[in-house]
C-alpha positions in Angstrom: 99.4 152.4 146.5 102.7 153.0 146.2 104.4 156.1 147.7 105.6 157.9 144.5 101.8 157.4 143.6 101.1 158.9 146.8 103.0 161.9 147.0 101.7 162.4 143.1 98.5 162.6 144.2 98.9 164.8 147.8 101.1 167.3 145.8 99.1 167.5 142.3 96.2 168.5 145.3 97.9 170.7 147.2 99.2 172.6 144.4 96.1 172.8 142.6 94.8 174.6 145.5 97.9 177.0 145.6 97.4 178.3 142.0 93.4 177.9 142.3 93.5 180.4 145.4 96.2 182.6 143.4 93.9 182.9 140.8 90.6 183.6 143.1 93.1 186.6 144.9 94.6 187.9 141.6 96.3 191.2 142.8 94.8 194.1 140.7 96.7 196.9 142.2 100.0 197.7 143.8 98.0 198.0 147.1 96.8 194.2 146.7 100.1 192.8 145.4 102.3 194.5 148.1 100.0 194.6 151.5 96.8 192.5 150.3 94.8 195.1 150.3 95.3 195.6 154.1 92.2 194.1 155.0 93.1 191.1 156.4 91.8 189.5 159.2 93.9 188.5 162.8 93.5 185.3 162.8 94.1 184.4 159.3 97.4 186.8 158.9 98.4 184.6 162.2 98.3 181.4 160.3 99.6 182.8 157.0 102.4 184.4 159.1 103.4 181.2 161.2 103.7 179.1 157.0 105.6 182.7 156.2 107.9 181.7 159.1 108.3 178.3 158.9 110.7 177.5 155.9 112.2 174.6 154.8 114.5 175.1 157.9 112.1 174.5 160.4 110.1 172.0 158.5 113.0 169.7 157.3 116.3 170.6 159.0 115.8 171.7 162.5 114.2 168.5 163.7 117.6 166.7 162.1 119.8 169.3 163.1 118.8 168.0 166.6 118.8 164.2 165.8 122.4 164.9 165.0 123.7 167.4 167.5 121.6 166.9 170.4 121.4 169.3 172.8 123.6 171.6 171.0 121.1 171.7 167.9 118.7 173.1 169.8 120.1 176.9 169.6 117.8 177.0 166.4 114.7 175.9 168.2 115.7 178.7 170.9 117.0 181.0 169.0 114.1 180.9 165.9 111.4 181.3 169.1 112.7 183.9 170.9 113.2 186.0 167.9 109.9 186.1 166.6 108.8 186.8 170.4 111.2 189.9 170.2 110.1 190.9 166.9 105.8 190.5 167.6 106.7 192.3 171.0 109.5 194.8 170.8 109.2 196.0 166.7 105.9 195.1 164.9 103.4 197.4 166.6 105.9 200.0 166.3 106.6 199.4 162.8 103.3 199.1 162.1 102.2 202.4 163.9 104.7 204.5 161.8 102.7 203.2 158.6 105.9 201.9 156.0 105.4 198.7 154.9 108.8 197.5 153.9 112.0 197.9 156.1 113.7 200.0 153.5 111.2 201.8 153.2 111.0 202.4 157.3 114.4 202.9 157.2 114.6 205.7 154.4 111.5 207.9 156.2 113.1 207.1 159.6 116.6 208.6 159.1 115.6 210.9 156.1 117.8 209.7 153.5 118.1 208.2 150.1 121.6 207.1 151.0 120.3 205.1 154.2 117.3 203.9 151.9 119.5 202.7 149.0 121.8 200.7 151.7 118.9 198.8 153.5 117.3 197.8 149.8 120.7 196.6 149.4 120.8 194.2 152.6 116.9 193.5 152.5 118.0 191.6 148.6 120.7 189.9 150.2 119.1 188.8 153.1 116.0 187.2 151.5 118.3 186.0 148.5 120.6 183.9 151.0 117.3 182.7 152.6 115.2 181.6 149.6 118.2 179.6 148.3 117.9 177.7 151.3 113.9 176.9 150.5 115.0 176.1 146.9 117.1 173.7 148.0 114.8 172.0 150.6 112.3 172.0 147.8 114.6 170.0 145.5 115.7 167.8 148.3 111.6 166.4 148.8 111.0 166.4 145.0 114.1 164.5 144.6 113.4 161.2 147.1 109.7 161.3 146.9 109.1 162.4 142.8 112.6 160.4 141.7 113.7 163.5 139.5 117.1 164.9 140.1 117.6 167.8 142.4 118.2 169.9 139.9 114.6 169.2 138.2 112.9 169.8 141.4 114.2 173.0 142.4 112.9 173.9 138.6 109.8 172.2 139.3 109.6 174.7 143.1 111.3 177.5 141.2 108.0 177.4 138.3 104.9 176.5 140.7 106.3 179.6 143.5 106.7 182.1 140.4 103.4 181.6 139.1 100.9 182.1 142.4 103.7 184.6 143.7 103.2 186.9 140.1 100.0 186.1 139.6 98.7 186.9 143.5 101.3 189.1 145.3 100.7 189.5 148.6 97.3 188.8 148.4 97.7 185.7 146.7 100.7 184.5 148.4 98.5 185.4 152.1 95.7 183.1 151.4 98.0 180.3 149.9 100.1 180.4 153.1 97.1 179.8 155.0 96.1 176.8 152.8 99.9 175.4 153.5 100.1 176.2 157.0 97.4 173.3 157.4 99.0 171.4 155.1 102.6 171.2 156.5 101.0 171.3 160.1 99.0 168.0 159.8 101.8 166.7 157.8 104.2 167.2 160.8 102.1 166.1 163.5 100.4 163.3 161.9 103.7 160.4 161.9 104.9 162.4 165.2 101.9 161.3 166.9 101.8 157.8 165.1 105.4 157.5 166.2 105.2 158.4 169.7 102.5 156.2 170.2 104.2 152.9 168.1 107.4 153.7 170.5 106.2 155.2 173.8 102.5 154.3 174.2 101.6 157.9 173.9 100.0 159.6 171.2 101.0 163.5 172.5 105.0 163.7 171.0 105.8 166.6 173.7 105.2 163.9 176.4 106.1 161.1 174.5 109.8 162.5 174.6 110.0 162.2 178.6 108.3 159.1 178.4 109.3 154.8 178.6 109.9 153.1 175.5 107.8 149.9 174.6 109.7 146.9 175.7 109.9 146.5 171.8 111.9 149.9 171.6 114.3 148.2 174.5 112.1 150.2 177.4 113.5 152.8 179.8 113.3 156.3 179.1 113.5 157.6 175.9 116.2 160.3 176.6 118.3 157.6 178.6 118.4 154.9 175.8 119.1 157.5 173.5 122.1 158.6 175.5 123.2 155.4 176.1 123.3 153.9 172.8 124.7 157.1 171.4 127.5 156.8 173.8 127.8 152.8 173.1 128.4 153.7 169.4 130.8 156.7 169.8 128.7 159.9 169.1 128.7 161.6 172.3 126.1 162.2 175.2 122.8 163.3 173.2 121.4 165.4 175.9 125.0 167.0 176.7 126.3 169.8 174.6 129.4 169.6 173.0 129.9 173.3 171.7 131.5 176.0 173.5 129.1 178.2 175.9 130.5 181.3 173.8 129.2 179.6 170.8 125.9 178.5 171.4 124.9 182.2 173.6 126.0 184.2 170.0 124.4 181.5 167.7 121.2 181.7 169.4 121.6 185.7 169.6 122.1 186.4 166.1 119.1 183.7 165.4 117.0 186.1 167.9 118.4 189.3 166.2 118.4 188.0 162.9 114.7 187.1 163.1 113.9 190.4 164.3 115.2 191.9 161.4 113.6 190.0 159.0 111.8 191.5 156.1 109.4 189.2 154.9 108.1 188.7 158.4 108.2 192.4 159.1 105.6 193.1 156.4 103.3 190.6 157.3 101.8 193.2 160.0 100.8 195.9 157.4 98.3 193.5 156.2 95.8 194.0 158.8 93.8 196.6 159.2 95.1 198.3 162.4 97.9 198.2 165.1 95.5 196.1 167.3 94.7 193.7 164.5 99.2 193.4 164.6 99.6 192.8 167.7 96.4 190.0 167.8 97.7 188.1 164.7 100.9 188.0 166.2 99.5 186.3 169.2 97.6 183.8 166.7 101.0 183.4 164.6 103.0 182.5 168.3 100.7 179.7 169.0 100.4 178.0 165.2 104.3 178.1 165.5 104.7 176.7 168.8 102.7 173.6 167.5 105.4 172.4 165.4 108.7 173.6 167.5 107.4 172.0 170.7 106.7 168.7 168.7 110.5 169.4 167.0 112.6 168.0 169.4 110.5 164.6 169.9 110.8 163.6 166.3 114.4 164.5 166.8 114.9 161.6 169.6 112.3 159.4 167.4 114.0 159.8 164.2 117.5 159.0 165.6 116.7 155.4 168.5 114.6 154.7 165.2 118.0 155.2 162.8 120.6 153.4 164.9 118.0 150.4 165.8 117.5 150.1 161.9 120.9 150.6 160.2 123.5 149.7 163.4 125.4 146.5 163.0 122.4 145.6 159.8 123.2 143.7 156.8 123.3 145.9 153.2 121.3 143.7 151.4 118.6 143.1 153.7 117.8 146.7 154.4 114.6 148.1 153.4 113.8 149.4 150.5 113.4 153.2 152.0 117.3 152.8 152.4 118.3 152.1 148.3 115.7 154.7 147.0 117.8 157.7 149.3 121.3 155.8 148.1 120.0 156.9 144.9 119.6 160.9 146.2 122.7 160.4 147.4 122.0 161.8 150.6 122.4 158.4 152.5 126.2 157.1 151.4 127.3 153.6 152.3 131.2 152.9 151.9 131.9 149.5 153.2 135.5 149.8 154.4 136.0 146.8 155.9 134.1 144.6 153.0 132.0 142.3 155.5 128.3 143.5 153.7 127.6 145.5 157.3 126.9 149.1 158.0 129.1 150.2 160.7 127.2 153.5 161.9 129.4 154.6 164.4 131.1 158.2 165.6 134.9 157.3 164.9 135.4 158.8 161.2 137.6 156.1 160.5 135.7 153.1 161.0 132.3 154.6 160.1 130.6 153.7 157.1 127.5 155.4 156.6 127.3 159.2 156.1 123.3 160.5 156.6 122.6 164.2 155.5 121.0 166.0 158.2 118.2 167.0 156.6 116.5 163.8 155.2 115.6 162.9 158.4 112.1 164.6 158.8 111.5 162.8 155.3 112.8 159.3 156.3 111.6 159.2 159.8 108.0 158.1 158.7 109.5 155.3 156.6 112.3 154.1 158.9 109.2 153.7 161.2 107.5 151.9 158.6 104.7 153.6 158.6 101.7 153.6 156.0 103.1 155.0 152.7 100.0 157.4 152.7 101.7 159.2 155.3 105.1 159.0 153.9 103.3 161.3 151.4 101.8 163.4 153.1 105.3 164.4 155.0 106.8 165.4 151.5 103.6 167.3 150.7 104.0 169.2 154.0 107.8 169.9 153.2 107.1 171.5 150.3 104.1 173.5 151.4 106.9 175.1 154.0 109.9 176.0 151.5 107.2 177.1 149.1 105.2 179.5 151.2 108.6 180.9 152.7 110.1 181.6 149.2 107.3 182.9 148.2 107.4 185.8 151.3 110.7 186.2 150.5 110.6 187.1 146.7 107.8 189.8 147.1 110.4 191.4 149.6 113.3 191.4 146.8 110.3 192.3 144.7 109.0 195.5 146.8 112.8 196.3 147.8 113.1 196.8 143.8 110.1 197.8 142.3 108.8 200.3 144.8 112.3 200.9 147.4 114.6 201.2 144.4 112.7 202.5 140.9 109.3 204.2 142.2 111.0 205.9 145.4 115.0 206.7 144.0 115.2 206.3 140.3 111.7 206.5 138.5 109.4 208.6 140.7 107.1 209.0 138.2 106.2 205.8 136.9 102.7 204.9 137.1 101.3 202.0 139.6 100.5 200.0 136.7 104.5 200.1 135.6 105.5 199.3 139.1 103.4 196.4 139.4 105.0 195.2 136.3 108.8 195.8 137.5 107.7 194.0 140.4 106.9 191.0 138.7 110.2 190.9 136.7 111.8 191.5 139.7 109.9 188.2 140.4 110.8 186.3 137.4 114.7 187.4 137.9 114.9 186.5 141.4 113.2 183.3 141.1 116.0 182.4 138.6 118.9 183.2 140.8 117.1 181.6 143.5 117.0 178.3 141.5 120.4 178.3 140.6 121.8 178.7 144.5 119.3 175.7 144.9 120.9 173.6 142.7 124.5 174.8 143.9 123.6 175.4 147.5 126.1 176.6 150.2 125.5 174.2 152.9 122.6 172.3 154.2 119.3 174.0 154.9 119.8 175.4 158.2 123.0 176.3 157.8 122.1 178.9 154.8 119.4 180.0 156.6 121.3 181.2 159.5 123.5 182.8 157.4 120.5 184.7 156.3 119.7 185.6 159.9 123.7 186.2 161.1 123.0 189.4 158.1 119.4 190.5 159.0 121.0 190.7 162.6 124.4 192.6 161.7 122.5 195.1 159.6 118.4 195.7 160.1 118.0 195.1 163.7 120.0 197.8 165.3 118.8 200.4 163.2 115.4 199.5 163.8 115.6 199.3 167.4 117.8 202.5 167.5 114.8 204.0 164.5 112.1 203.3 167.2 113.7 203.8 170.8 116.1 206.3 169.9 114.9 209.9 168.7 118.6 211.3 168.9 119.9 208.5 165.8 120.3 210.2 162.6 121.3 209.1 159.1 124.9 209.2 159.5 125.1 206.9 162.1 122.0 204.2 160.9 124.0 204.2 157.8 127.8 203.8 159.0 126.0 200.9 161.3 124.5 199.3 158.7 127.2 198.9 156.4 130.1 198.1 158.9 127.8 195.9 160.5 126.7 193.6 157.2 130.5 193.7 155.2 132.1 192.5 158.2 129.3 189.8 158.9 129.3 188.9 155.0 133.1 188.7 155.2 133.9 186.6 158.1 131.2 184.3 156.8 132.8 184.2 153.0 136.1 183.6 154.3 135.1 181.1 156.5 132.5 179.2 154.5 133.6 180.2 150.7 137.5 180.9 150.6 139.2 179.0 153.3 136.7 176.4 154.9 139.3 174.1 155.7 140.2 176.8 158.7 136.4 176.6 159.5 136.7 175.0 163.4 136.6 176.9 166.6 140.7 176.8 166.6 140.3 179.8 164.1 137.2 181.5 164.4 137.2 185.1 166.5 136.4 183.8 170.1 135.4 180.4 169.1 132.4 181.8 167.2 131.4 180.1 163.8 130.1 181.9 161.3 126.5 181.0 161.8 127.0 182.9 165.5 128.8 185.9 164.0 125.7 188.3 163.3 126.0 188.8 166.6 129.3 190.4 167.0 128.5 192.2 163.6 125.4 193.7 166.0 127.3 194.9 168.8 129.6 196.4 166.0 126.7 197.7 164.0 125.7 199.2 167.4 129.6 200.3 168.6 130.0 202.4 164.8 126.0 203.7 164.8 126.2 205.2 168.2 129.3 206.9 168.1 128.7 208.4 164.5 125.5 209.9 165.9 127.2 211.2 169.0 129.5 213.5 166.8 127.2 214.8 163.7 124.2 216.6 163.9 120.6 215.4 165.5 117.8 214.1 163.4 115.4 217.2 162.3 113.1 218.2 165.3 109.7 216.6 163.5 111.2 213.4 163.2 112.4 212.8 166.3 108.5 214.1 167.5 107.5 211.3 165.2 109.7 209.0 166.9 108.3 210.0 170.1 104.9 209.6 169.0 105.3 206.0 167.7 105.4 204.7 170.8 102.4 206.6 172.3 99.2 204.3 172.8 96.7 205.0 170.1 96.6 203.9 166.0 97.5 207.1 164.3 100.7 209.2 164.6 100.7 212.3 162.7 102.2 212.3 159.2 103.0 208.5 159.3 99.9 207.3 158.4 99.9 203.0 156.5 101.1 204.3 153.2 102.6 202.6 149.9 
């Protein structure tokens, strides 16, 4: 069979059992649709945590960020890691213990305020806007090459399958369906990694493949030295030598660590088990179902790009496979023959090269550039969209909760009944998953880039008042809040200017300290931090009980007076 035919069938499956488990785990009350219930187990939250956190990002554009950048790309492998290691070690027991299940929420009860409540819903719908444009995107990127539709019609295609199971289920829905496409996008990764390694090093295991020989059919040697040699043969640089500056890659990987941290739909992912325990265990389970894919990330990195330059170097158009034509078509592969002799010069002078590759096809392609079975060609595309759909569905219930219960149910309609909630939340839904589609369909930059904009602005506005919420009994409202917003408009402006208004200034010859803007959450933390502690130093203290709560929180036991898990 062909491999449209293919991916037909793997995604009419897998998406079949999406919406049949959202229907099984129909949400019947705000409970259900916000926290499942709180009754799930460890080592399922684990998995449905790990497909929470794996987006689009990691699925499709980390792996080619690498390819591309070499060492340098792999601040987001580091970065992405250490965060959620910060986050399941530092915040999520903590959070968990003091019993709100949304950050706004936290925040509000934490510093006592409306005002500081309003201002994190604010930043929470930003946040997780900015990130689910980037799984929109990813999601119209796969239906595009392997469906033949226009981007355009699959992000509408995402945009209706995510609305339905994410409405119809909420969090209960959405936890079970995460677990269903964590296998799915898992065995879709490692299934061409370890048919790759083993076609080009003799290995089947793609962490050892990657210090391993090549075949003598591959050119033999080590993998990493023909990769550095033929990349500095052709003009692109030293792969395994970095070509950023120090400064830059330390606050890239720092606002990555703080953004993740912050993160909302991650955060609430621990208020679905039953205990503080149950947290910390699923977090443990979450740890090792991520590390699966990001250790195997960097091997079909070095795969994807010997296979690349081997296949398209020096070739003749006409002759290349047919792989090459169908992504012409996506326009995500461009060909300009500048010197009219029918060859593809792929080389890293701008001037003479002729083929342009976007980054984040190269997950996608790799299986067919290695030729292998179309069957698994498939099953890659089915896996790419099981990990933008379950992350954009985590992020929509957040812009739903921060709306339905942060924003109408807690500041402007107390008195609404659960049933009325649970209907604002799933317009809240419906509207986001159409402003979603459109940024999709117009998106910013490619996948990871929009994604680390999303964690530059958790960094610069959630995670120092967290830390300070937990650690700190002497922060009060005034300064959380002055944090907050200094933190986030000067964060959201460097990146506008930079990215929106004036992107031909975009190189380290005019950012602040050679930072780009996908490092600057991190300066907008130390700010956040800089304004938040001296505010607090000159008003008055938080009142006496919660500061005892604060206190208390970080006590061992499961139960802290007057902060019990509560909606």
């Amino acid at each position: 069979m062909s491999v449209q035919i293919w991916t037909y069938l793997f995604v009419f499956l897998s998406f079949s059992l999406y919406i049949g488990i959202a229907v099984w785990s129909r949400a019947g009350s705000t409970h259900d649709f916000y926290v499942a219930g709180g009754g799930v187990k460890p080592l399922v939250n684990g998995m449905a945590t790990a497909a929470d956190w794996m987006s689009a990002a990691s699925f499709i554009s980390m792996a080619g960020l690498i390819s591309f950048l070499g060492r340098d790309g792999t601040y987001y492998l580091m970065g992405w890691t250490g965060g959620y290691v910060l986050l399941a070690l530092l915040l999520a027991p903590y959070l968990r213990k003091f019993g709100k299940f949304t950050v706004p929420a936290f925040i509000g009860e934490r510093y006592y305020s409306q005002s500081a409540r309003l201002t994190a819903v604010f930043c929470a719908i930003v946040v997780s806007f900015v990130y689910v444009c980037g799984q929109m995107q990813g999601a119209g990127i796969v239906f595009s090459r392997f469906l033949e539709v226009d981007i355009t019609t699959g992000v509408i295609i995402g945009m209706a399958i995510v609305f339905f199971y994410a409405v119809l289920g909420g969090m209960k829905g959405i936890t079970y369906t995460q677990v269903a496409q964590y296998c799915v996008l898992i065995f879709a990764y490692m299934v061409p990694a370890v048919f790759i390694s083993l076609m080009m090093t003799g290995n089947p295991i793609p962490q050892l493949g990657f210090g391993s020989e090549l075949t003598p059919e591959y050119g033999g040697g080590y993998l990493l030295d023909r990769l550095d040699g033929v990349s500095e043969q052709l003009g692109f640089g030293t792969y395994t030598e970095g070509q950023k500056s120090t400064q830059d890659v330390f606050f890239i990987t720092a606002a990555l660590m703080f953004g993740t941290a912050g993160l909302p739909h991650v955060i609430i992912r621990f208020f679905t088990v039953p205990s503080v325990r149950d947290a910390r265990r699923s977090a443990g389970y979450a740890l090792i179902f991520i590390a699966i894919l990001y250790t195997t990330a960097p091997a079909i990195a070095a795969f994807s790009k010997v296979n690349l330059m081997n296949t398209v170097n020096n070739a003749e158009y006409v002759s290349m496979p047919s792989w090459f034509s169908t992504w012409e078509r996506t326009s995500l592969i461009v060909f300009d023959d500048k010197n009219g002799d029918g060859r593809i010069q792929y080389v890293g002078d701008p001037q003479v090269n002729e083929l342009t590759v976007n980054r984040d096809i190269m997950v996608l392609a790799n299986p067919e550039i290695a030729r292998l079975p179309n069957w698994v060609v498939a099953l890659v595309a089915a896996g790419a969209l099981a990990a933008a759909l379950s992350t954009a569905a985590g992020l929509l219930l957040v812009i739903s909760t921060s709306i339905s219960h942060d924003l109408m149910k807690r500041c402007l309609a107390p008195h609404i009944t659960e049933k009325q909630e649970l209907r604002y939340a799933r317009i809240a839904i419906f509207v986001a998953v159409l402003i979603a589609g459109y940024f999709g369909i117009n998106p910013p930059g490619f996948v990871a880039e929009v994604v680390a904009f999303a964690f530059g602005l958790a960094a610069a506005s959630f995670f120092p008042a967290i830390v300070l919420g937990i650690f700190y009994s002497r922060m009060n409202r005034q300064g959380a809040v002055a944090g907050m917003v200094t933190g986030f408009a000067f964060t959201a402006a460097y990146i506008i200017f930079f990215k929106f208004i004036s992107p031909q200034l975009s190189n380290a010859s005019h950012w602040w300290f050679g930072i780009s803007p996908e490092g600057i959450g991190t300066l907008g933390t130390i700010l956040n931090l800089i304004v938040a502690l001296s505010v607090c130093r000159f008003t008055t203290a938080p009142p006496e009980e919660v500061q005892t709560i604060v206190r208390n929180i970080r006590l061992p036991g499961e139960h802290i007076e007057a902060a019990k898990p509560t909606l």
